[in-house]
C-alpha positions as CSV (number, residue, x, y, z in Angstrom):
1,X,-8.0,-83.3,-34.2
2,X,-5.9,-81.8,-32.2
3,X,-7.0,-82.2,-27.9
4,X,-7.4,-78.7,-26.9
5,X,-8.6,-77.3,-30.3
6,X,-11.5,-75.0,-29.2
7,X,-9.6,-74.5,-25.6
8,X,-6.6,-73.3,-27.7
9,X,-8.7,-70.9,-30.4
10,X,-11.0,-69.4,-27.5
11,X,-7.7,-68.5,-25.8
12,X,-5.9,-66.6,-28.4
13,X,-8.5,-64.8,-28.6
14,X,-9.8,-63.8,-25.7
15,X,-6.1,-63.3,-24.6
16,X,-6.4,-60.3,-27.4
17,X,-5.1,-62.2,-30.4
18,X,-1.4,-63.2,-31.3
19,X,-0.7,-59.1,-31.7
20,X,-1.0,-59.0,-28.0
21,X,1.6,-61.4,-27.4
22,X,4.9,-60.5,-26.4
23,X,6.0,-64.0,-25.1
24,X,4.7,-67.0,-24.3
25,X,6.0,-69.8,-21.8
26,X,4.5,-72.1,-19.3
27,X,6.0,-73.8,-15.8
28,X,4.7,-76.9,-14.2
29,X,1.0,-75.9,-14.3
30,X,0.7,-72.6,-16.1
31,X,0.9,-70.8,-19.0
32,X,2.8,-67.8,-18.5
33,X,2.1,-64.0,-21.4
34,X,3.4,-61.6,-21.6
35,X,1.3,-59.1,-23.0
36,X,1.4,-56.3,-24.9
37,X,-1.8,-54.9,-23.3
38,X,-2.8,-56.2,-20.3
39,X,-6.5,-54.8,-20.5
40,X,-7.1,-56.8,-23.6
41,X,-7.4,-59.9,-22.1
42,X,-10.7,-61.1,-21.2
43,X,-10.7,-62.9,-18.0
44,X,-14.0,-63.5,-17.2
45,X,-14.4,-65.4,-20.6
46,X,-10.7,-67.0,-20.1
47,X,-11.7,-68.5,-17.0
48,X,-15.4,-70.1,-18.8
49,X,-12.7,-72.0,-20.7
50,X,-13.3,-76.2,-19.7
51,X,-9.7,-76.7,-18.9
52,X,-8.7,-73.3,-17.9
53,X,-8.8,-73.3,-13.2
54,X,-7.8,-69.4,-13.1
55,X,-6.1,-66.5,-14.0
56,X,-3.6,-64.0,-11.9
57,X,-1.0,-61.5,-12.8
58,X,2.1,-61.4,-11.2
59,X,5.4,-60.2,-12.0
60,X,4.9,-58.1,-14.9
61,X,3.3,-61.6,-16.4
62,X,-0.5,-62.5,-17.1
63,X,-0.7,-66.6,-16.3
64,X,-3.4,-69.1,-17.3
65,X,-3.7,-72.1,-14.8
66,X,-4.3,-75.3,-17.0
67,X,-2.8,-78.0,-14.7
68,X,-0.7,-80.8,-15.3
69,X,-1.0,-81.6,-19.1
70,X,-0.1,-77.9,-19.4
71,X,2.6,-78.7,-22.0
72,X,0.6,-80.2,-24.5
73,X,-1.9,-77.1,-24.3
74,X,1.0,-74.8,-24.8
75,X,2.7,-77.1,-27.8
76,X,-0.9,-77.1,-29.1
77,X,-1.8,-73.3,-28.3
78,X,1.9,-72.0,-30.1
79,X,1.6,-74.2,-32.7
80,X,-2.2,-72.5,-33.6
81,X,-1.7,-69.3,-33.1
82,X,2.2,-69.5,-35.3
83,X,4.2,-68.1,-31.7
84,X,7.6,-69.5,-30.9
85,X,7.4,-70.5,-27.5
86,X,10.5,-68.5,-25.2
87,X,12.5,-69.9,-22.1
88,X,10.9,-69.0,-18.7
89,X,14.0,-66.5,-18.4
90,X,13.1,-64.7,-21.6
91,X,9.6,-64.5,-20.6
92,X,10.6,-63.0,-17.3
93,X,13.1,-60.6,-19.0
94,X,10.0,-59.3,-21.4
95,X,7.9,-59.1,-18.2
96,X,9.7,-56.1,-16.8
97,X,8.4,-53.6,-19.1
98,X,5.3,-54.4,-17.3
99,X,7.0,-53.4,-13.9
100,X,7.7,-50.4,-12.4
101,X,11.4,-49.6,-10.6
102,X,9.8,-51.0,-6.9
103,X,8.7,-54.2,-9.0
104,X,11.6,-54.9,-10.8
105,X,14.3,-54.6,-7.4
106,X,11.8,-56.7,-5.5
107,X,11.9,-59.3,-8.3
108,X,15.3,-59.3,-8.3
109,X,15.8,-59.6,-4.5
110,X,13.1,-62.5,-5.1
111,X,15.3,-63.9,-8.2
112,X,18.5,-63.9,-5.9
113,X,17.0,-65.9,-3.1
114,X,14.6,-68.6,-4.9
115,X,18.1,-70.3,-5.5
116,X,19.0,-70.3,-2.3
117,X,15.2,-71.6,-0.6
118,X,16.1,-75.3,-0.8
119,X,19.4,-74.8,1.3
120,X,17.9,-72.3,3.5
121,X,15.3,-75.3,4.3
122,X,17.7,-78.0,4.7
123,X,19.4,-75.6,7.2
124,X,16.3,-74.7,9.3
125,X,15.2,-78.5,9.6
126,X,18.9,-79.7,10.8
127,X,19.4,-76.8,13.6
128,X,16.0,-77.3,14.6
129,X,16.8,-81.1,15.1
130,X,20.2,-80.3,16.5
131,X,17.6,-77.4,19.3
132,X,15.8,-80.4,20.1
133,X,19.2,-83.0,21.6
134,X,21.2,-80.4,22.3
135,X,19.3,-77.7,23.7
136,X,16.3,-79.5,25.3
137,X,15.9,-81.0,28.6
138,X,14.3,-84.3,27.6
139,X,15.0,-86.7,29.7
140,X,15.2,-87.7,33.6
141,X,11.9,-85.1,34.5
142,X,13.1,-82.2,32.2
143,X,16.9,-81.8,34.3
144,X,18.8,-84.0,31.0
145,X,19.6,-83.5,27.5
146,X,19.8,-86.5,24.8
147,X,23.4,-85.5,24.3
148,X,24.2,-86.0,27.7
149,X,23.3,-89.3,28.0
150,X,24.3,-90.8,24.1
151,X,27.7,-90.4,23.1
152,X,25.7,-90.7,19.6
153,X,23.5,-87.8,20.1
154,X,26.6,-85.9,21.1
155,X,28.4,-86.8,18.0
156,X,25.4,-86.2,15.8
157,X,24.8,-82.8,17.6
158,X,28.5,-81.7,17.0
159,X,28.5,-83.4,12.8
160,X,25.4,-81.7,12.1
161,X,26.7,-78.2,13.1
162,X,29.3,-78.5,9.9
163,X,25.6,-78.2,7.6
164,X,24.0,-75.6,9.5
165,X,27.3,-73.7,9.6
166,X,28.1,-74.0,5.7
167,X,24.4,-72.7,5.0
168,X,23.8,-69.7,7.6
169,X,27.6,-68.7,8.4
170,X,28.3,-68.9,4.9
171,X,25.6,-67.3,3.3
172,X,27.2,-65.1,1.6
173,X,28.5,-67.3,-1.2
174,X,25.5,-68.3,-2.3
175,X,24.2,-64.9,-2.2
176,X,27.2,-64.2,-4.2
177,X,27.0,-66.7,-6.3
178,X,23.4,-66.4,-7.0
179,X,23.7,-63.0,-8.3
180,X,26.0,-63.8,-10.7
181,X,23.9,-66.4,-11.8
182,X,21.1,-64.1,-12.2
183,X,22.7,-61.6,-14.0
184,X,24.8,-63.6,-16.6
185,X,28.2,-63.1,-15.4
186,X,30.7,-65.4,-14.3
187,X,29.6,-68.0,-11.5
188,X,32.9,-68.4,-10.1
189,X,33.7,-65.4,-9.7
190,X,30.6,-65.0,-7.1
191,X,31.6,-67.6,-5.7
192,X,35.1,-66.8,-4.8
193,X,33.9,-62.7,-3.8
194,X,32.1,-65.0,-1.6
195,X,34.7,-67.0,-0.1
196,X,36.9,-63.8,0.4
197,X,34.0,-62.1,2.6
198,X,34.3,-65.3,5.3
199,X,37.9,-66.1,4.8
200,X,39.1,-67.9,7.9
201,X,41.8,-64.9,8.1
202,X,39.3,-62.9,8.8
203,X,37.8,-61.7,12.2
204,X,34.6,-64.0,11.9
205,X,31.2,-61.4,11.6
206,X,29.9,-62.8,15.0
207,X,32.4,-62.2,17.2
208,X,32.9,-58.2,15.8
209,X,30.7,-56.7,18.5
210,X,32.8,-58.8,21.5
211,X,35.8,-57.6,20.1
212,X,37.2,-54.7,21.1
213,X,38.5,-52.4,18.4
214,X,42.3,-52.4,19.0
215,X,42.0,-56.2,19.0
216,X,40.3,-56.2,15.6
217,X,43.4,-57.0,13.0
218,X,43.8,-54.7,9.9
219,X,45.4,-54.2,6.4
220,X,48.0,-52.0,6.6
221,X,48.8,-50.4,3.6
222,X,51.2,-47.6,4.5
223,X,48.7,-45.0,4.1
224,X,45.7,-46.4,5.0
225,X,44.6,-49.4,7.2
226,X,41.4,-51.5,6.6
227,X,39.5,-54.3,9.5
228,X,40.0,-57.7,8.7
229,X,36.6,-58.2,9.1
230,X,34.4,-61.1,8.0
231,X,30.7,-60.9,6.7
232,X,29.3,-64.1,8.2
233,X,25.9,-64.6,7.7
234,X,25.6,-60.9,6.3
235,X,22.8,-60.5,3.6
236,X,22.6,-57.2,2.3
237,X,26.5,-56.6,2.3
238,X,26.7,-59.7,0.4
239,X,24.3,-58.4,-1.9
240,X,25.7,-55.2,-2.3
241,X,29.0,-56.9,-3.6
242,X,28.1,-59.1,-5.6
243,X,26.2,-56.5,-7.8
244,X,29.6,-54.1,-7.4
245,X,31.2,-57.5,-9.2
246,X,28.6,-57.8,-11.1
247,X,28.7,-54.1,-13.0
248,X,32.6,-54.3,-12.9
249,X,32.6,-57.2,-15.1
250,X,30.0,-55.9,-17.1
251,X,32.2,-52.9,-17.6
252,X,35.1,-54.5,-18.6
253,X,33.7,-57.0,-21.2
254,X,32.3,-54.5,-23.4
255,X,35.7,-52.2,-23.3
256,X,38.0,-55.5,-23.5
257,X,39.1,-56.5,-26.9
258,X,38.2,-60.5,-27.3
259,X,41.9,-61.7,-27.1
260,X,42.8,-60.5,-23.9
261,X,39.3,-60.6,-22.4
262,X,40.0,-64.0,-20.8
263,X,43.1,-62.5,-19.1
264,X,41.9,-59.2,-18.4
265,X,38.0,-59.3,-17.4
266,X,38.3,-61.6,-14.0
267,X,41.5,-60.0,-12.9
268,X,40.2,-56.3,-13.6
269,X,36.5,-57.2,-11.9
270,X,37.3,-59.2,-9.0
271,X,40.4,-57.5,-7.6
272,X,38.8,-54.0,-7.3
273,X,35.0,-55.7,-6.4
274,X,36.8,-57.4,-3.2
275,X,38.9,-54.5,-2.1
276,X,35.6,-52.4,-2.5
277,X,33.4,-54.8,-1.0
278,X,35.8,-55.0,2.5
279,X,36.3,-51.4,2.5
280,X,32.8,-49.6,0.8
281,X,29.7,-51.4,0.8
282,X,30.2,-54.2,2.8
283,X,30.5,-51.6,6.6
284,X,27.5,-50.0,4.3
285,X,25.5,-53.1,3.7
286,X,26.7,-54.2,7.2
287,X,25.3,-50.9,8.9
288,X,22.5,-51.2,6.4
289,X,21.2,-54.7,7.7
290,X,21.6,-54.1,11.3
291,X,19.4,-50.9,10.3
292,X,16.8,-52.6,9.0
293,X,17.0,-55.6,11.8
294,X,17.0,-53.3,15.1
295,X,13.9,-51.3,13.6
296,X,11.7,-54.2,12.8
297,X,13.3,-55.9,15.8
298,X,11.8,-53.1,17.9
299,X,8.4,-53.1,16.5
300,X,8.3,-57.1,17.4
301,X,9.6,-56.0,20.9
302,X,7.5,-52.8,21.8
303,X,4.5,-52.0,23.9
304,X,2.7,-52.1,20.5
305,X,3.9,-55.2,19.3
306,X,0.4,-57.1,19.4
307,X,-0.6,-54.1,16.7
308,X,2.7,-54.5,14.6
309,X,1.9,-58.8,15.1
310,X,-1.8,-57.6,13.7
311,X,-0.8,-55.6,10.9
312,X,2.0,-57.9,9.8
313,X,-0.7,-61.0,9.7
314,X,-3.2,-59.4,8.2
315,X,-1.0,-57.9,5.1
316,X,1.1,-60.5,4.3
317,X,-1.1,-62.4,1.8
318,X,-1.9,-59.3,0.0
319,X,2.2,-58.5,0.2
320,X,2.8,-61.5,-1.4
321,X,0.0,-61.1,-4.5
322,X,2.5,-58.0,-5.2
323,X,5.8,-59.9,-4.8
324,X,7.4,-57.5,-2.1
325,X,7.5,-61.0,0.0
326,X,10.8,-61.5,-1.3
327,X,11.9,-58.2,0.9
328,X,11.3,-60.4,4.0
329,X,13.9,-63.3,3.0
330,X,16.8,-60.7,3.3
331,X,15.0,-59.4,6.8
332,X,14.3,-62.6,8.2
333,X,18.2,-63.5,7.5
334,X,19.7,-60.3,9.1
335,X,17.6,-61.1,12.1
336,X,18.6,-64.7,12.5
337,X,22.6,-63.9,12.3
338,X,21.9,-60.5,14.0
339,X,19.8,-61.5,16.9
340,X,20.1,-65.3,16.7
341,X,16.3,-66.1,15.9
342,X,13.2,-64.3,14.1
343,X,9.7,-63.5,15.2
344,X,8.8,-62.9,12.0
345,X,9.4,-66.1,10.1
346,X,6.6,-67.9,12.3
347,X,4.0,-65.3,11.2
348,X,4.5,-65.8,7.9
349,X,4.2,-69.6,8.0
350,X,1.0,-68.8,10.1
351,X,-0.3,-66.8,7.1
352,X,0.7,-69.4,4.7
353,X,-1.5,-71.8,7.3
354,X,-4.5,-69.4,7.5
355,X,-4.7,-68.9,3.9
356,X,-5.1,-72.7,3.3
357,X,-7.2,-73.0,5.9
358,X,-9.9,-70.6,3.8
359,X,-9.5,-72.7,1.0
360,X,-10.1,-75.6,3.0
361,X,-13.1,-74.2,3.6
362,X,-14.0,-73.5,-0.2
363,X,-13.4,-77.4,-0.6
364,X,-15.7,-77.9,1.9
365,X,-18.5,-75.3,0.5
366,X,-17.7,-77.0,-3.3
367,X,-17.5,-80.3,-2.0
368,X,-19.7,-80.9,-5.2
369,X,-18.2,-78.6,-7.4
370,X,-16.0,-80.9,-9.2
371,X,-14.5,-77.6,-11.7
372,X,-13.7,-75.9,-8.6
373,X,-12.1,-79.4,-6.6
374,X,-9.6,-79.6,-9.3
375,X,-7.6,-76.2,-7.8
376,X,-9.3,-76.4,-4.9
377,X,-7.7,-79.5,-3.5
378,X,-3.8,-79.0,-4.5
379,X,-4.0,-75.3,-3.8
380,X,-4.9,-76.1,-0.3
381,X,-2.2,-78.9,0.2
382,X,0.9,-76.6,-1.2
383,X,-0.4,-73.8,1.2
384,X,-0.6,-76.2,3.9
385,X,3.4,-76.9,2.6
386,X,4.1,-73.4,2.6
387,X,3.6,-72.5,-1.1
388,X,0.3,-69.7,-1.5
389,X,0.5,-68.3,-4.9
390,X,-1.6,-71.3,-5.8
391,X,-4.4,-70.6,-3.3
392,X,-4.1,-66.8,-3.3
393,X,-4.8,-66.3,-6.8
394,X,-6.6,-69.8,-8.3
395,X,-8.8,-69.4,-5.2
396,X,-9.5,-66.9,-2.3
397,X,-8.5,-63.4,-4.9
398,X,-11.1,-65.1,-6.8
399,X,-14.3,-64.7,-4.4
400,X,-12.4,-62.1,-2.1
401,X,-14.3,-63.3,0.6
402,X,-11.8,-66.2,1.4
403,X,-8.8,-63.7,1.5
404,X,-10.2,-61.8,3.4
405,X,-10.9,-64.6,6.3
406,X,-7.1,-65.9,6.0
407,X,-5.8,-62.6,6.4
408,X,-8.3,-61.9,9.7
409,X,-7.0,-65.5,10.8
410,X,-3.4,-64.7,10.0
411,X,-3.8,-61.4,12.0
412,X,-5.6,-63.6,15.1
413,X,-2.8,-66.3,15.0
414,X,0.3,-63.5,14.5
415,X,-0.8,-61.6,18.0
416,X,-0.7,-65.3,19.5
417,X,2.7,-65.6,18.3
418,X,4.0,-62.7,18.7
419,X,2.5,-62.4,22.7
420,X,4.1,-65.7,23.5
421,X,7.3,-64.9,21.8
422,X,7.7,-67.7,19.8
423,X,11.0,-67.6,17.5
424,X,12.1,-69.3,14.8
425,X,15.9,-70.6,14.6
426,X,16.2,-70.5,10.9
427,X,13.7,-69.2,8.0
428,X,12.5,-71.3,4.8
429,X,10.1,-74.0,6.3
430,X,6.8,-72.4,5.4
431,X,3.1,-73.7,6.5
432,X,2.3,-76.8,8.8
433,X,5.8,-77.9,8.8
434,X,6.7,-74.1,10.0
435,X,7.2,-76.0,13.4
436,X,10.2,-77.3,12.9
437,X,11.8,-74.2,12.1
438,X,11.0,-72.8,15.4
439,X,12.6,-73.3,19.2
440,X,11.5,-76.2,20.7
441,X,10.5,-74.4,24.2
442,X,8.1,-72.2,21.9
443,X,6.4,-75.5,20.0
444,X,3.2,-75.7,22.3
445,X,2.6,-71.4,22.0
446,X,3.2,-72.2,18.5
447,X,0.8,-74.8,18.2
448,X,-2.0,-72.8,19.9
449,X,-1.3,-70.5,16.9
450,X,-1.2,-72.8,14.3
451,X,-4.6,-73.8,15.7
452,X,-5.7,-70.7,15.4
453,X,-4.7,-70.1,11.8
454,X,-6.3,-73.4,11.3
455,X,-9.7,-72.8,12.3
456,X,-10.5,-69.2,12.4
457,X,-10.2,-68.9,8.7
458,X,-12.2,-72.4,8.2
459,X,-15.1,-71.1,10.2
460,X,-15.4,-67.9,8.8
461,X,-15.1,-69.5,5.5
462,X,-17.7,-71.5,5.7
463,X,-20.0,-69.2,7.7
464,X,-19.5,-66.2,4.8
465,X,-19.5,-68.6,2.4
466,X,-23.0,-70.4,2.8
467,X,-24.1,-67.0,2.4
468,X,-22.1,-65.6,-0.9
469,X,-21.6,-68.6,-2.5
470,X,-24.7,-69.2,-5.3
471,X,-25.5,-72.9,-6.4
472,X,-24.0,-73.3,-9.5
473,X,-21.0,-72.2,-7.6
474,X,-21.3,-75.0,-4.9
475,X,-21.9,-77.3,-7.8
476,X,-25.3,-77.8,-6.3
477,X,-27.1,-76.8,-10.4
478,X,-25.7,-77.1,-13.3
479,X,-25.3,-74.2,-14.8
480,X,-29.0,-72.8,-16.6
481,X,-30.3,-76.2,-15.1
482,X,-31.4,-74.8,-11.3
483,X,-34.7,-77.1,-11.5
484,X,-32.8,-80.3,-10.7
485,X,-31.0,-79.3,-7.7
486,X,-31.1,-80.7,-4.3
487,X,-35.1,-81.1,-3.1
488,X,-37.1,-82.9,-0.5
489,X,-39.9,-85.1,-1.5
490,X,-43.4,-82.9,-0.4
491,X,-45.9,-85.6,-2.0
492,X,-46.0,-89.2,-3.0
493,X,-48.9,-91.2,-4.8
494,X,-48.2,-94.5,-2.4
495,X,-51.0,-96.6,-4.3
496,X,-51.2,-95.5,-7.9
497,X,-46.9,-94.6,-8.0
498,X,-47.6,-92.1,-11.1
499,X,-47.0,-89.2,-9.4
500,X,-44.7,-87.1,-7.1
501,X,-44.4,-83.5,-5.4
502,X,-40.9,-81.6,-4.6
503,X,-39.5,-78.6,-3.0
504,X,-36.3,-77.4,-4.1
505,X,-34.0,-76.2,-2.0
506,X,-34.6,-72.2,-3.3
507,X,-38.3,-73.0,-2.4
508,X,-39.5,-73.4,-6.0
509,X,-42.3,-76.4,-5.3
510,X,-42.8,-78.9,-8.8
511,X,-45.0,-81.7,-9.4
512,X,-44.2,-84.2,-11.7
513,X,-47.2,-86.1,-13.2
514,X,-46.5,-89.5,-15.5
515,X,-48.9,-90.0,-18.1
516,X,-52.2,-88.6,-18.4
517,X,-55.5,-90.3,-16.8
518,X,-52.3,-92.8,-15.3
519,X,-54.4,-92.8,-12.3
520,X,-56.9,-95.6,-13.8
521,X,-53.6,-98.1,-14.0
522,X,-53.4,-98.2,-10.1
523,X,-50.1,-98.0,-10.4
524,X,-49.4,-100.9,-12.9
525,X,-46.3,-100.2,-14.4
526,X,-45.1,-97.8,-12.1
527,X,-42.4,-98.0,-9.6
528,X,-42.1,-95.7,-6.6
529,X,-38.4,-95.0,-5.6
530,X,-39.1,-92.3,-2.7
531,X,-41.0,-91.6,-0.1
532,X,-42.6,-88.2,1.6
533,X,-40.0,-86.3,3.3
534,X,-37.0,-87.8,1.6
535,X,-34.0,-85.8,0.2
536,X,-33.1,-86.0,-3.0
537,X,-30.0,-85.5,-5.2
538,X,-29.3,-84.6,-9.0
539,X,-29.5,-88.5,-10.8
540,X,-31.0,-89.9,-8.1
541,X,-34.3,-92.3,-9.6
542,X,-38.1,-91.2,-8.8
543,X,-40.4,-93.1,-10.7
544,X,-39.8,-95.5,-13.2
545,X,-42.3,-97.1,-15.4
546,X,-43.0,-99.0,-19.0
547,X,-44.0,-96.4,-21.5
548,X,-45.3,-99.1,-23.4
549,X,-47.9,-100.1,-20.6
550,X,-49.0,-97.1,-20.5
551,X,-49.9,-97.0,-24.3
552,X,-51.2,-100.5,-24.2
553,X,-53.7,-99.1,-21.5
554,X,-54.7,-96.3,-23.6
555,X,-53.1,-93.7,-22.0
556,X,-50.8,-91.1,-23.2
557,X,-47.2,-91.3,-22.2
558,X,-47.1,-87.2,-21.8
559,X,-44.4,-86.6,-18.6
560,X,-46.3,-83.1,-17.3
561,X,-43.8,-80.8,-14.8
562,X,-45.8,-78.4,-13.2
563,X,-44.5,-75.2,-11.0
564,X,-47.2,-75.2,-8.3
565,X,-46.3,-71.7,-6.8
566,X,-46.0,-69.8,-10.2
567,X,-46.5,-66.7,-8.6
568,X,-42.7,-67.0,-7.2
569,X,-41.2,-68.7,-9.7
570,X,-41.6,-69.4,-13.8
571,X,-40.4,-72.2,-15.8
572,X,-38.8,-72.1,-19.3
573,X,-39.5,-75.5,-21.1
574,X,-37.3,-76.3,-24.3
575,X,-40.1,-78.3,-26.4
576,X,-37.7,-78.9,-29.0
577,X,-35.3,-81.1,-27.4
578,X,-35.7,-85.1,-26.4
579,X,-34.3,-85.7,-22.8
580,X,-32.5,-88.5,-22.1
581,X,-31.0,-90.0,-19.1
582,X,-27.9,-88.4,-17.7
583,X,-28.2,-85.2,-19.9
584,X,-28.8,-81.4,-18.8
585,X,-32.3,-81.3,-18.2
586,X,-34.4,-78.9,-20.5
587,X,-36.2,-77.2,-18.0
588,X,-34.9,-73.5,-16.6
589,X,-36.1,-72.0,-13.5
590,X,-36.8,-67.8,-14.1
């Protein structure tokens, strides 16, 4: 039998059936449909499924969280319900008849730059560490840097600058690069429209505004002259060409005939796509960027900045549930080669912060939830690293109430940020380690923030929480088993041990009476395990005592559970059913 049999059957069909399949995949932890229609799917009853922790749609794509033996449920469900399982790039190229023209750019964007994360990371952490010896007075009371004093620090200051230079100065190959990637078309030939846009014969893009124009060396071409110009750490020119490379090849393949194609396609697509990239969109995409930059520039540096901070904090978790996060990679790039930091990138790993922080608190509230633990727990830590999706949608979407506390935390710990002015050297190191991403002089304002994002949202969490959350959802019941919750003991019988009195922790008051006449035995037989005012868990022992004694003494063995405030509450007894240690109980509270 196969492991996830009934999992697998429920699933197909409260998914809609295989009709409503388009494609099926899965990732590390999730499955990932594409459906035919979306409304078909039945998420409530999806998510009552044992081994399934949640549900979001993202990306034109409706995904199941099962966890990490994810692949043997999807070998399992595909096998059932007779689908051939698809690449995750075929599943993403089905989802985008799901998305609208907005969704499908902002995927791409996203698409372009996941590629390019791990570098962008590397980068931040090594000019961060070169910040802290090169450009921070450490030693001698605050008047000497490390590099002045250790010819190693020096050295290491000046080596690591050939890193941070290859990633941020020449950024555009990988955006390039990327796009080609992306898009099917020849690798290499991103990469070398890449190399042409920093070519060291080319004015380098950070020294174009000291230079003065008749300085700035040029083309000629007789009839025409064009800048020498390079596009150092440029994002949107760089993305502008390599789609103009992109579509050129494209062109050419399909009017080519196959024996020349070889010859023809490279030299026909990246001749034209570099002479157009240095004299059409890349002065578009560079006026473009510097747009884009100066405008959100000025609303971090205006007299309404703590609004803009507030805003920004507060929206960015739901701006990343719709994917148009991606947007602020190419932003947060034009402002670090454009203004040599961003005040943006610390926000957003504040927000990543706050929205752990909420599930933190869930983890707290379902502490004995043990369903709920199981996405509770690594949501939280890959927030914590910088990675949401996880929390936003296995956990705070879910009850909305935790969302909605991360983003008012986010928006607290953004207007600390942004009215200390804390920058960030380089973008990609999300959540807790945010810090080392950010100027070294700016690490103790940053930290108050961090704090901020840290407890705000706990707080609120847990405060809201106590409130909204029921007890089955605390994992304080078992679900349509309220009677054995969490009580304190009301009532003992000290000498005869046969009997006890409770009060639950809704109020609903029980007595539980062993036997019948039992109080003749004086308590032979029976063992007391609690006292008045103790409190009680779920398992934990009351009474135990010999059944057989209590025939022996002529006595039936009848167990009586009696509500003793009926007018509040009723009680639902299952006659038909033995009970047995460490099963559901049979009684149900009304």
């Amino acid at each position: 039998m196969a492991k996830y049999q009934q999992a697998v059957q429920t699933l197909l069909d409260e998914i809609g059936g295989k009709a409503n399949i388009q494609a099926v995949s899965h990732c590390m932890t999730r499955m990932r449909f594409v459906l035919v229609d979306p409304k078909k799917a039945n998420e409530k009853a999806i998510e009552a499924i044992p081994c399934v922790k949640g549900t979001f749609t993202q990306a034109g794509q409706y995904q199941v969280i099962i966890g990490n033996d994810v692949a043997t449920f999807y070998q399992e469900f595909t096998k059932y319900a007779g689908i051939e399982g698809v690449s995750r790039d075929a599943v993403k190229s089905a989802a985008k008849t799901n998305q609208n023209p907005v969704q499908r750019v902002v995927g791409a964007l996203g698409e372009i730059f996941a590629p390019i994360i791990p570098a962008l990371i590397c980068g931040g952490l090594i000019l961060g560490f070169r910040n802290l010896i090169g450009e921070v007075n450490l030693l001698n009371g605050g008047t000497q840097l490390l590099t002045d004093v250790s010819q190693f620090w020096a050295g290491l200051y000046n080596f690591l600058w050939l890193i941070g230079e290859a990633i941020f100065h020449f950024l555009p190959v990988g955006i390039t690069w990327s796009i080609t990637k992306k898009m099917g078309t020849t690798q290499i030939l991103g990469i070398v429209l890449g190399l042409t846009l920093i070519s060291p014969q080319l004015l380098n893009g950070f020294s174009v505004a000291t230079t003065a124009a008749e300085d700035i060396p040029v083309w000629d071409f007789g009839f025409a002259q064009v800048q020498m110009i390079g596009y150092q750490g440029q994002v949107i020119a760089a993305i502008l060409a390599g789609f103009v490379l992109v579509y050129l090849e494209k062109f050419f393949q399909k009017i080519c005939p196959e024996v020349i194609r070889m010859v023809v396609v490279p030299f026909c697509a990246l001749v034209p796509a570099v002479l157009i990239a240095h004299t059409v969109v890349g002065p578009i995409g560079w006026k473009i960027g510097d747009f884009i930059a100066n405008i959100v520039n000025m609303g971090l540096a205006s007299n309404v900045k703590l609004l803009f901070a507030a805003l920004f904090g507060l929206l960015y978790a739901p701006i990343v549930m719709t994917g148009l996060h991606h947007m602020t990679n190419a932003i947060d790039s034009q402002l670090v080669n454009t203004y040599g930091g961003t005040n943006l990138w610390p926000m957003i790993a504040l927000s990543n912060i706050a929205q752990g922080s909420a599930v933190l608190g869930m983890i707290v509230l379902q502490k004995r939830n043990e369903r709920a633990q199981q996405i509770n727990i690594p949501a939280c830590i890959s927030c914590y690293l910088g990675v949401t999706e996880p929390a936003l949608f296995g956990v705070n979407m879910k009850y909305v109430f935790p969302l909605v506390c991360g983003m008012i935390g986010s928006a607290c710990a953004a207007m600390i940020s942004i009215g200390a002015g804390v920058t960030a050297i380089s973008i990609g190191v999300g959540g807790l380690p945010g810090i080392l991403s950010i100027f070294p002089e700016y690490w103790v304002n940053f930290l108050l923030a961090m704090l901020t994002a840290i407890v705000v949202p706990f707080v609120l969490t847990i405060v809201v929480g106590s409130r909204k959350l029921g007890r089955e959802e605390r994992g304080l019941v078992t679900a349509g088993a309220p009677a054995v919750a969490d009580a304190e003991i009301t009532v003992v019988m000290a000498d005869t041990k046969h009997a006890c009195g409770l009060r639950m922790d809704d109020g609903t008051e029980l007595l539980i009476h062993v036997g019948v006449d039992t109080v003749d035995m004086g308590g032979d037989g029976f063992t007391l395990h609690v006292s008045e005012g103790d409190k009680v868990r779920r398992g934990d022992a009351l009474i135990t005592f010999g059944a057989n004694k209590i025939a022996a003494a002529g006595h039936p063995t009848t167990t009586m559970l009696i509500v003793t405030d009926p007018d509040e509450h009723s009680l639902t007894i299952h006659t038909d059913r033995n009970v047995k240690y460490g099963e559901t109980p049979v009684a149900e509270l009304g």
